[in-house]
GUGU-116535 format. One record per residue (C-alpha): residue in one letter; chain; x negated, y, z. Coordinates in steps of 0.02 Angstrom, whole numbers, plus 50000, padded with zeros to 5 digits. Example, Ala and Ser with C-alpha at 12.3 -4.5 7.8 and 13.67 -1.06 7.14 Angstrom:
<sites>
+--------+--------+-------+-------+-------+
! residu ! chaine !     x !     y !     z !
+--------+--------+-------+-------+-------+
!      a !      A ! 49385 ! 49775 ! 50390 !
!      s !      A ! 49316 ! 49947 ! 50357 !
+--------+--------+-------+-------+-------+
</sites>
This chain:
<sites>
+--------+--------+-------+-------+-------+
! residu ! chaine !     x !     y !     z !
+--------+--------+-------+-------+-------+
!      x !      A ! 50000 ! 50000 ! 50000 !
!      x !      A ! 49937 ! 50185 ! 49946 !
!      x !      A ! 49917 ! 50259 ! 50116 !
!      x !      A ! 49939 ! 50456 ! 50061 !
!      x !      A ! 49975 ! 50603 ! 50203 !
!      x !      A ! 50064 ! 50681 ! 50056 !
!      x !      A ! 50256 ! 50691 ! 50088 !
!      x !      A ! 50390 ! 50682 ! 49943 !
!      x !      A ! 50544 ! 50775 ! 49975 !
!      x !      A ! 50673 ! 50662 ! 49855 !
!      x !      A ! 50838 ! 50761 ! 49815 !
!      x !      A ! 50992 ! 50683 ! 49787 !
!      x !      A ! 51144 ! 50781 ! 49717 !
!      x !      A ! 51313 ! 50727 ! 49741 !
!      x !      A ! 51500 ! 50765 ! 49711 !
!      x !      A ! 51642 ! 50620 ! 49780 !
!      x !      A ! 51527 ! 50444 ! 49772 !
!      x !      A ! 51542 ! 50434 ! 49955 !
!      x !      A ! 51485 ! 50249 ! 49942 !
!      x !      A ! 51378 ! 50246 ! 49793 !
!      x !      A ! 51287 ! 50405 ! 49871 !
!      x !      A ! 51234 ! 50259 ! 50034 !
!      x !      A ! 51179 ! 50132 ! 49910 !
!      x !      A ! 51054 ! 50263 ! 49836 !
!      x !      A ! 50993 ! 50315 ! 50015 !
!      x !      A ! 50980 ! 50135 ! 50071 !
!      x !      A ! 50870 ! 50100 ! 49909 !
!      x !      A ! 50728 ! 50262 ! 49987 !
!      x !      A ! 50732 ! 50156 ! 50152 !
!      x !      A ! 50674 ! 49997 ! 50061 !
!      x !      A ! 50514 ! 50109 ! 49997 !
!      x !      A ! 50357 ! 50051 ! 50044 !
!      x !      A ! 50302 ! 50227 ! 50033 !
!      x !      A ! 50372 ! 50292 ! 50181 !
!      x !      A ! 50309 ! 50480 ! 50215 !
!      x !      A ! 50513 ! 50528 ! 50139 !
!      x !      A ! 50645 ! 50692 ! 50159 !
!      x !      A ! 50795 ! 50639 ! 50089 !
!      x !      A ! 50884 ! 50803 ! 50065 !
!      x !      A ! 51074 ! 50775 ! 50015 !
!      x !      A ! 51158 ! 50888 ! 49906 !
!      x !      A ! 51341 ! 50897 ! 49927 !
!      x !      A ! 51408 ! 50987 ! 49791 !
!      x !      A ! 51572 ! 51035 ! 49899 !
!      x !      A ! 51643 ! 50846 ! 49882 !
!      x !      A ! 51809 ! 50838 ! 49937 !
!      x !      A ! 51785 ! 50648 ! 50003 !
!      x !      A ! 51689 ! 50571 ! 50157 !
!      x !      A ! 51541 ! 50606 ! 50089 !
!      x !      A ! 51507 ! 50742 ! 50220 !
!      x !      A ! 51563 ! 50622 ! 50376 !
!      x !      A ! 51460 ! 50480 ! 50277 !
!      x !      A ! 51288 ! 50572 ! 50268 !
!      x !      A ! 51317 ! 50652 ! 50459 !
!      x !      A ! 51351 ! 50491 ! 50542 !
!      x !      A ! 51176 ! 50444 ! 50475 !
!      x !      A ! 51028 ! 50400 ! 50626 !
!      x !      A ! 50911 ! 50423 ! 50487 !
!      x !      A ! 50790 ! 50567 ! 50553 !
!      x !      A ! 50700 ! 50597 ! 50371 !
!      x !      A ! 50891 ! 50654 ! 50312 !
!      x !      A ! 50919 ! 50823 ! 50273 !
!      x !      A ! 51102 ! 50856 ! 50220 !
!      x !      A ! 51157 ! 51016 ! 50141 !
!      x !      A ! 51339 ! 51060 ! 50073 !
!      x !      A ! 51386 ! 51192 ! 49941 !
!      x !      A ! 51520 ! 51285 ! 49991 !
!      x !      A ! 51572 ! 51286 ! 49807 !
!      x !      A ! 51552 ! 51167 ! 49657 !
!      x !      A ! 51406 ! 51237 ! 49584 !
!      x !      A ! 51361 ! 51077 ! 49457 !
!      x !      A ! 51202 ! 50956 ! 49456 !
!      x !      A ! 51066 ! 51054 ! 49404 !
!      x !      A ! 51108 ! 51216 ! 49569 !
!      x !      A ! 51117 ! 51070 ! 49666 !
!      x !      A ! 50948 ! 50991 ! 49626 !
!      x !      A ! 50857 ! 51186 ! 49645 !
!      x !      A ! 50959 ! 51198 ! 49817 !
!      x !      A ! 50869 ! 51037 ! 49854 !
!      x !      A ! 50683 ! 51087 ! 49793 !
!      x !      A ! 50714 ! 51250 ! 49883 !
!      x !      A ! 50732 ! 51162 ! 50059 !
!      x !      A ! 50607 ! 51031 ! 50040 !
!      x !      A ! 50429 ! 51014 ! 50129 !
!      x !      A ! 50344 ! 50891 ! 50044 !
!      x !      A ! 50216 ! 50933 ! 49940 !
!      x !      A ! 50290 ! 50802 ! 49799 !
!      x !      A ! 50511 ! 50833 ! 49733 !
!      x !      A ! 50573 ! 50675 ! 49648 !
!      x !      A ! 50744 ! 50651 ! 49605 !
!      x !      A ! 50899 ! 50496 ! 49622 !
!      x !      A ! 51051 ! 50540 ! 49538 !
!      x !      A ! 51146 ! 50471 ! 49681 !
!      x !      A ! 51238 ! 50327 ! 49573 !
!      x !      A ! 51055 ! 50260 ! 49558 !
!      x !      A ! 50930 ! 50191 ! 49644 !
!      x !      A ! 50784 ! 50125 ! 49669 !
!      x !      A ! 50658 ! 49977 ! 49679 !
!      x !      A ! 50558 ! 49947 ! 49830 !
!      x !      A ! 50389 ! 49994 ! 49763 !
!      x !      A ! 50440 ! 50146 ! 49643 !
!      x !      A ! 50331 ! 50276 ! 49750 !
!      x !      A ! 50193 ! 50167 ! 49810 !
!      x !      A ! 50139 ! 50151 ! 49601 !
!      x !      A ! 50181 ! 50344 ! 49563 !
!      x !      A ! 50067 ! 50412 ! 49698 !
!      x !      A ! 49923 ! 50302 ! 49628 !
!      x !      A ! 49945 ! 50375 ! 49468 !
!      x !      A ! 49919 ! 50530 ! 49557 !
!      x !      A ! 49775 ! 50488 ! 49665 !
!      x !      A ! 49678 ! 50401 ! 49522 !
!      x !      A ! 49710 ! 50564 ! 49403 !
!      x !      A ! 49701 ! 50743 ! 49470 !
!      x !      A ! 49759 ! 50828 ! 49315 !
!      x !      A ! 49920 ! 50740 ! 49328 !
!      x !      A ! 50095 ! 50844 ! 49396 !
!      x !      A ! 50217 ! 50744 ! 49361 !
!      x !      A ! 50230 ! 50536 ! 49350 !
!      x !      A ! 50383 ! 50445 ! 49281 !
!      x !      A ! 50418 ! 50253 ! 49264 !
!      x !      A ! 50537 ! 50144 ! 49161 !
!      x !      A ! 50723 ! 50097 ! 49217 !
!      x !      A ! 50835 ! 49972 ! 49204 !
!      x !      A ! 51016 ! 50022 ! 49114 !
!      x !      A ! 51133 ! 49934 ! 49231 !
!      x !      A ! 51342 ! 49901 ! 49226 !
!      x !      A ! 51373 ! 49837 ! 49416 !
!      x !      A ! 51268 ! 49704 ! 49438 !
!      x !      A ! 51233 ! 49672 ! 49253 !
!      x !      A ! 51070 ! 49736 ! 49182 !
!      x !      A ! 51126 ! 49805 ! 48999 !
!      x !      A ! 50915 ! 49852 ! 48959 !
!      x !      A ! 50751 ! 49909 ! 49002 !
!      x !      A ! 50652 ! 50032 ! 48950 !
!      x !      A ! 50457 ! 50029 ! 48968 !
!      x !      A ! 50378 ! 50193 ! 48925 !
!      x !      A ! 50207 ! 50213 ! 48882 !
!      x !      A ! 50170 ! 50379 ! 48840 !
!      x !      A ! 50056 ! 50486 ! 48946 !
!      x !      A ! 49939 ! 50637 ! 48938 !
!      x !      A ! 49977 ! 50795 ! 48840 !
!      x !      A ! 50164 ! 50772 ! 48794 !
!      x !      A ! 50215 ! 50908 ! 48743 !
!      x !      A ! 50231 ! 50877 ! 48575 !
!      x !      A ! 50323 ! 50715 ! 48589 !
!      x !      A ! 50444 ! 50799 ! 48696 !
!      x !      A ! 50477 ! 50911 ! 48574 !
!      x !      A ! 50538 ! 50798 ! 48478 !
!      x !      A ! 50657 ! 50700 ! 48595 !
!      x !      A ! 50661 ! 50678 ! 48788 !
!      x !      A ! 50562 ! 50538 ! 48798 !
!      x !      A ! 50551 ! 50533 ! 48990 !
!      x !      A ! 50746 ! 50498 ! 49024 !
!      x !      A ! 50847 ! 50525 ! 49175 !
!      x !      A ! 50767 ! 50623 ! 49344 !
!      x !      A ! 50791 ! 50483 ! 49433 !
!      x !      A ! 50633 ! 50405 ! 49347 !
!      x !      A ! 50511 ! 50589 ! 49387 !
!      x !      A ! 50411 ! 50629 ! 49553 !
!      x !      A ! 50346 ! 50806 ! 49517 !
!      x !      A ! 50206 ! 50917 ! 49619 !
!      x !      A ! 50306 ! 51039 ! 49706 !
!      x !      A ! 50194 ! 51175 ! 49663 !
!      x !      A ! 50196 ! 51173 ! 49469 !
!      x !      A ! 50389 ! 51147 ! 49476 !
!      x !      A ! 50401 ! 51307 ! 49570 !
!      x !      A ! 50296 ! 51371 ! 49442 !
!      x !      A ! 50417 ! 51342 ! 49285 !
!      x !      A ! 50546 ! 51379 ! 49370 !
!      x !      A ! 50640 ! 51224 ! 49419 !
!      x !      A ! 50812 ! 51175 ! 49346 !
!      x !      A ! 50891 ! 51301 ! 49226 !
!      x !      A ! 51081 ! 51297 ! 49269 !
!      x !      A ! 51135 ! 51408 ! 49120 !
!      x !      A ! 51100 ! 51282 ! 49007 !
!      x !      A ! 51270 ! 51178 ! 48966 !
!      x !      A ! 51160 ! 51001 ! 48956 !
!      x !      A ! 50977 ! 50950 ! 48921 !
!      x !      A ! 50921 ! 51041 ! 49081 !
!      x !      A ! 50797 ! 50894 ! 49136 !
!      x !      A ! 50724 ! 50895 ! 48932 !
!      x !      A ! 50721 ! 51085 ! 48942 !
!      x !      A ! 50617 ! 51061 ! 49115 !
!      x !      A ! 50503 ! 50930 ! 49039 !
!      x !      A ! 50455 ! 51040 ! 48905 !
!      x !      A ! 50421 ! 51182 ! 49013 !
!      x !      A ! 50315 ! 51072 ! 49109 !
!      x !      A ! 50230 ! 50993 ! 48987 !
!      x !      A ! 50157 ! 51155 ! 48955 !
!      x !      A ! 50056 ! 51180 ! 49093 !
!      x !      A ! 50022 ! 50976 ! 49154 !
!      x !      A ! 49973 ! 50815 ! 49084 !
!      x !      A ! 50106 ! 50672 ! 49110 !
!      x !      A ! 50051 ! 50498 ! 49218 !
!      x !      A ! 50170 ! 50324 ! 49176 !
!      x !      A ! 50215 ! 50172 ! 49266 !
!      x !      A ! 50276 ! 50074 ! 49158 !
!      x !      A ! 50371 ! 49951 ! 49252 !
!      x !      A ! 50564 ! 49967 ! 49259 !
!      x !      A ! 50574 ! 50047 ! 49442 !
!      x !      A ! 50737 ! 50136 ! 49442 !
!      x !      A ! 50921 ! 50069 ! 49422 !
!      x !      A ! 51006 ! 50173 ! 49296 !
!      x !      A ! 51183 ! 50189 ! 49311 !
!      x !      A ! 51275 ! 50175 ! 49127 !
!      x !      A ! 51394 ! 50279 ! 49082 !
!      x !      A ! 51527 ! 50238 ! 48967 !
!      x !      A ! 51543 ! 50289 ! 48796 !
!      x !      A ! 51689 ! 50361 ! 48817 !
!      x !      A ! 51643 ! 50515 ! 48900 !
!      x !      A ! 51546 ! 50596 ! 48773 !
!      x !      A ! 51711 ! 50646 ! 48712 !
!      x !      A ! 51735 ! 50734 ! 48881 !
!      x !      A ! 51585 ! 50821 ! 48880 !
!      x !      A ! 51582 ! 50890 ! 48673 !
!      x !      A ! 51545 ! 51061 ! 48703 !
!      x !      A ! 51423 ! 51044 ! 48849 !
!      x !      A ! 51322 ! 50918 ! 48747 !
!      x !      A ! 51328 ! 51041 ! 48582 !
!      x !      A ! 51282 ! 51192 ! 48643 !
!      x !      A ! 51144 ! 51127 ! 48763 !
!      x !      A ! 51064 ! 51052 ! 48603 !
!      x !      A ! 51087 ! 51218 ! 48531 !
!      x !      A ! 50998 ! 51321 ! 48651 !
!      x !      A ! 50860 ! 51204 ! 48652 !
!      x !      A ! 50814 ! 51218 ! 48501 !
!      x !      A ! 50828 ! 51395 ! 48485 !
!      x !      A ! 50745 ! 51413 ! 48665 !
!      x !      A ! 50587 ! 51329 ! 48591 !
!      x !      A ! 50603 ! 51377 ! 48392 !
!      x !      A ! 50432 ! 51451 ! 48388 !
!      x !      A ! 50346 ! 51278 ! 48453 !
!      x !      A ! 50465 ! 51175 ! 48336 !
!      x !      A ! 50410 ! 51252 ! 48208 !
!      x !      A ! 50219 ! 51240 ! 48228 !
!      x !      A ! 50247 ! 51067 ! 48227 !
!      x !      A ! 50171 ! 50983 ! 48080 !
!      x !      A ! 50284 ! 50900 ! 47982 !
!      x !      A ! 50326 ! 50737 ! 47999 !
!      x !      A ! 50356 ! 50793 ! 48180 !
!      x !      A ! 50471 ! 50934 ! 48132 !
!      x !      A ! 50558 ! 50816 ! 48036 !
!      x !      A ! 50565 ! 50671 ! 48170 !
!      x !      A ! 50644 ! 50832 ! 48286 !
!      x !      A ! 50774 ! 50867 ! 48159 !
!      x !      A ! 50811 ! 50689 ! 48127 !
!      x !      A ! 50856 ! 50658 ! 48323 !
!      x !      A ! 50954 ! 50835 ! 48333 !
!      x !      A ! 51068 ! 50772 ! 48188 !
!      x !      A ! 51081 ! 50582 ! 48269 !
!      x !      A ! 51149 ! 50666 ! 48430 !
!      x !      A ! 51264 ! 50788 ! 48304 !
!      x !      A ! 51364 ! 50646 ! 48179 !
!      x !      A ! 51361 ! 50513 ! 48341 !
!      x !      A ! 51448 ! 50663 ! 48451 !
!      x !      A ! 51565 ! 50718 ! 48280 !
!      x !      A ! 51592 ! 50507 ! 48242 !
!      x !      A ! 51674 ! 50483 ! 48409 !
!      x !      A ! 51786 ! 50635 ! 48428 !
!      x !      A ! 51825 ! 50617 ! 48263 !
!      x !      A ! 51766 ! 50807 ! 48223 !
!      x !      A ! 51698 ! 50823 ! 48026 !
!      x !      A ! 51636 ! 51016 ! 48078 !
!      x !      A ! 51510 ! 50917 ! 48188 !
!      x !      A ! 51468 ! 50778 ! 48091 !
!      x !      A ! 51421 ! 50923 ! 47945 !
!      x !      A ! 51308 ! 51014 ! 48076 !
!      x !      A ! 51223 ! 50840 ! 48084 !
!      x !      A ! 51218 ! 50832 ! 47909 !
!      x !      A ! 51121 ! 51019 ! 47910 !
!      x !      A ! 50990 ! 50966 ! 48035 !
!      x !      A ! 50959 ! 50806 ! 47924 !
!      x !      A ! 50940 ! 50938 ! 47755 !
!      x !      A ! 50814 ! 51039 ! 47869 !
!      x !      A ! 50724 ! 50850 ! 47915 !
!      x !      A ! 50745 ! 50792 ! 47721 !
!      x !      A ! 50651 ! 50959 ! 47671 !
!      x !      A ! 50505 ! 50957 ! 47781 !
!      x !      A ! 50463 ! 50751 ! 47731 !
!      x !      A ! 50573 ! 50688 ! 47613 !
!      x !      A ! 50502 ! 50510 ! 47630 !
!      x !      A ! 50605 ! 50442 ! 47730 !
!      x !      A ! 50756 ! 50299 ! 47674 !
!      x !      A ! 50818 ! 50283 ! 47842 !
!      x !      A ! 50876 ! 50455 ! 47842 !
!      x !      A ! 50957 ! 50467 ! 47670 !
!      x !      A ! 51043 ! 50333 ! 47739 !
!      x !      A ! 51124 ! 50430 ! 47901 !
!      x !      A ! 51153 ! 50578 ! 47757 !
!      x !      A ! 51249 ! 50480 ! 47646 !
!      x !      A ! 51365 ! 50401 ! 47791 !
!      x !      A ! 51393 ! 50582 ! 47845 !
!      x !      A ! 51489 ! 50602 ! 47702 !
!      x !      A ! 51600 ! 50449 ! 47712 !
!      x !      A ! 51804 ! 50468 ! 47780 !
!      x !      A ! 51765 ! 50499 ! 47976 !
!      x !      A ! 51897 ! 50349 ! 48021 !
!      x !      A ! 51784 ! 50235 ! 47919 !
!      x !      A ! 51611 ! 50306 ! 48012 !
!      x !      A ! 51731 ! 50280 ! 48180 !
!      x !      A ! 51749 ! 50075 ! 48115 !
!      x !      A ! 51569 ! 50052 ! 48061 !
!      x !      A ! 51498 ! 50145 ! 48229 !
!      x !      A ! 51567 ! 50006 ! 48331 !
!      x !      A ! 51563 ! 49869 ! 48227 !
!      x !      A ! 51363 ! 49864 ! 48216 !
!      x !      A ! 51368 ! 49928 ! 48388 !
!      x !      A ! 51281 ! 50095 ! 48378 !
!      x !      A ! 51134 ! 50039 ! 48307 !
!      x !      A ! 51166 ! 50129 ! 48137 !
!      x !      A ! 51107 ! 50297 ! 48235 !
!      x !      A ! 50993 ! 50213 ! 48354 !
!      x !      A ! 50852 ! 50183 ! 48262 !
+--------+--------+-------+-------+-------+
</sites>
């Protein structure tokens, strides 16, 4: 076991998962890296989730309550603005975690000073059935790679040196979605990445279904990334401009497929005509283009018949 004096503050936002909020807390206490602040976010849950967290004997638990919904991303900087450790990760508090998770990030850190921030892989989980795994194995200088996609995934995988996340300026709650990508990038600029690439964290699936729920959030976040960082997009080179463009339209026609909206699935279509224009080499994506223009109820049919894979590739 990595025996550090550092502490990691670990933030977990909430809203109404009264019991899923305990299984996430009893996955820190299973650590083996046990220098912990759990600070609890309740983002004014109207559930027992403030009885829940009080009755707790657990000394390292810090639990704070919004007096107002205020969304995930407030509640995460409310959390990194009362912590004292000198590392912030983050559980989403439907996840959790596996028993060694922080033990293996901190030795990334110790073995590699120019490090900030250290993510792992996850597991994509439905209740007790494991749907994937992801294995990451990028490190160093990403910011170029996170350009084009968030290749890091869900907060839940990130511890972060609470020092350089002060510096960027921690969560951005204006922005309707992408606010962990957006903070990636902005770290990425001043930090090299670490990886473990073992699946460490318990990802809780959500279903399809509620991208429909969330159309405009997901749009317009996409949006403001990519004007937010235009002037590094486009100093990419360009297979890597085009890659970027590629992903922005795959999140576009997938969005515009499922709620049925042609407007969005011809946005898609523009991002793939920017991606098409920069390296035109690639059949894969004259293959997206040329579904784009096919009767949306058809796209709807085909989508789930080869089970998402025609825009997951």
């Amino acid at each position: 076991m990595v025996n550090l004096l550092e502490k990691i503050s670990v933030v977990i936002p909430t809203f109404n998962r009264e019991a899923l909020v305990m299984d996430a807390i009893n996955s820190l206490r299973n650590q083996t890296y046990k220098n912990l602040e759990i600070i609890v976010v309740d983002d004014c849950s109207t559930d027992n989730t403030q009885s829940r967290i009080e009755n707790e004997r657990d000394p390292r638990i810090v639990y704070v309550r919004h007096e107002y919904n205020q969304g995930g991303s407030q509640a995460r900087n409310t959390g990194i603005h009362r912590a004292t450790g000198e590392y912030i990760a983050f559980l989403d508090s439907d996840d959790q975690w596996l028993p060694t998770k922080l033990e293996k990030q901190m030795e990334v850190f110790k073995n590699n000073s120019n490090v900030g921030i250290v993510y792992t892989g996850y597991k994509n989980v439905s209740g007790t059935s494991v749907r994937s795994e992801v294995h990451p194995h990028l490190s160093g200088n990403l910011l170029t790679e996170l350009l084009k996609k968030n290749c890091i995934g869900t907060t839940s995988t990130v511890v972060i040196k609470k020092n350089l996340l002060l510096e960027v300026g921690n969560f951005d709650p204006e922005l309707p979605s992408c606010q962990d990508w957006d903070l990636y990038v902005r770290l990425a600029q001043i930090t090299e990445f670490g990886v473990v690439k073992d699946a460490f964290v318990l990802y809780n699936e959500h279903d399809e279904s509620r991208i429909t729920t969330n159309i405009k959030s997901v749009l317009a976040g996409h949006y403001v990334f990519y004007k937010k960082y235009s002037s590094l997009i486009n100093q990419l080179n360009k297979k890597d401009f085009h890659i970027l463009h590629v992903n922005m339209a795959k999140v576009m026609v997938r969005i515009g497929i499922v709620s049925q909206n042609r407007s969005i699935i011809n946005k898609g279509r523009e991002f793939l005509n920017s991606a098409i224009k920069a390296y035109p080499f690639s059949t894969k994506v004259y293959f997206i283009y040329l579904g784009t223009l096919l009767n949306k109820k058809v796209l709807l049919k085909m989508y789930f018949v080869f089970q998402k894979r025609i825009l997951h590739f």
